[in-house]
N, C-alpha and C positions, 0 to 999 in steps of 0.2 A: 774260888778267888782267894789269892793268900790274904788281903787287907781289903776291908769292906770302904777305905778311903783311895785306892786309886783301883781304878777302872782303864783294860789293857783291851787299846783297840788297835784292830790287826786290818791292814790294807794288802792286799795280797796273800801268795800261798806260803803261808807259811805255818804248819801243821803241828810242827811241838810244842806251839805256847799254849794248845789246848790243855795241857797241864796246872799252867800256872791260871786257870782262868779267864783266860783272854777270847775276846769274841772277837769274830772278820764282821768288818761292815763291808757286805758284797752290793754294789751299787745295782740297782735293779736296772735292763735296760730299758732303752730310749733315748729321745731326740735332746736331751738338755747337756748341755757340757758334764764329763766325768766328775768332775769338780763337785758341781752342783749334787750331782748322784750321788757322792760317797758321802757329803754332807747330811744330803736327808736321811738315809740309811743309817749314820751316826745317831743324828735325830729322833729317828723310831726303835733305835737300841736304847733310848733314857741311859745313856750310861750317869754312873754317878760320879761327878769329877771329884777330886783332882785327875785329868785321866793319861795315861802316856800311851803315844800314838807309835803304833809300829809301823813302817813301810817298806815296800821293798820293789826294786826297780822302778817299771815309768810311775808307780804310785808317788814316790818321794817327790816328783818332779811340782803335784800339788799343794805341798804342805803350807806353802805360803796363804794360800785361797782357804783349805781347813783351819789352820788361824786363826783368821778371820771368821770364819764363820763360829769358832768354839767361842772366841771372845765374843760375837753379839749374840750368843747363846749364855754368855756367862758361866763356863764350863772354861777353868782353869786345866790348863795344860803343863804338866810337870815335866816333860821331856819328849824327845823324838829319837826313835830309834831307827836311822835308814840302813839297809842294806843290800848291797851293791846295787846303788842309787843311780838312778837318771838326777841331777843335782839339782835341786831348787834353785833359783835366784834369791839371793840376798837383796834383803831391805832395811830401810828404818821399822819396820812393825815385823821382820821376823827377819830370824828365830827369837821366839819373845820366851823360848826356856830353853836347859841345855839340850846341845845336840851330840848324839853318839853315831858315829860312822862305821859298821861292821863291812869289811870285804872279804875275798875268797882269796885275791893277792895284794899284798903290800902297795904294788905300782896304783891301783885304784883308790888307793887311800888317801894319797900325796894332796889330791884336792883338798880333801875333808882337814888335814891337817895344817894347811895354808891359811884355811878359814880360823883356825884356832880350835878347832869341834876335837873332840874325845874321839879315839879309833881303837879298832881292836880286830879281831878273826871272826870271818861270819860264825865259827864252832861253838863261839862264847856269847851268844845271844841268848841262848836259856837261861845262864847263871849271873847278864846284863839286866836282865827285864827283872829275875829275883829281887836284887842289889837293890833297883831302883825302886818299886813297890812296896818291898819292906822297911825302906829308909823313911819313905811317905805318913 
């Protein structure tokens, strides 16, 4: 792990942040919504918050539910990294930290950037997740 104050959780395949320390919370199966799954598997990682949450496709589509859940865990969240996102729904309680939108083409981004959220090339996620962990 580069900094023993944020803790890099990874929803999805996504194989080069094992570099920078990042663990996947793989939801175990079963009959309880996805949601609820990535949450407990969050939960039996102890990660040590501040933590920033990586996702990528239908994963991102939960982040609003993992929110929630980190906030009544008391597990501060410093940011959210999706890429090429299925798009959450915006609320009054999320995104309750900054969001970074990484795609593969420009046209997928147009969302992310209407929201107001940070965009960049899905290429520059390894030296996105540095940046933000080391700033922490």
């Amino acid at each position: 792990m580069l900094n023993a104050v944020t803790d890099v959780i990874v929803l999805g395949d996504l194989p080069d942040l094992q570099s920078l320390g990042a663990r996947r919370a793989e939801p175990a199966p079963g009959d309880a919504p996805l949601a609820a799954r990535v949450c407990a598997e969050i939960t039996r990682l102890t990660p040590t918050p501040p933590l920033l949450i990586v996702t990528v496709g239908e994963y991102c589509a939960l982040l609003p539910a993992i929110a929630l859940a980190q906030r009544a865990a008391r597990r501060r969240v410093v940011g959210y990294v999706l890429i090429d996102p299925d798009y959450p729904a915006v609320s009054e309680s999320w995104p309750d930290a900054r969001v970074h939108v990484l795609g593969t083409s420009e046209s997928n981004l147009r969302t992310a950037e209407l929201r107001g959220w940070e965009t960049g090339h899905a290429s520059g996620l390894h030296d996105l997740v540095r940046e933000i962990v080391l700033s922490e």
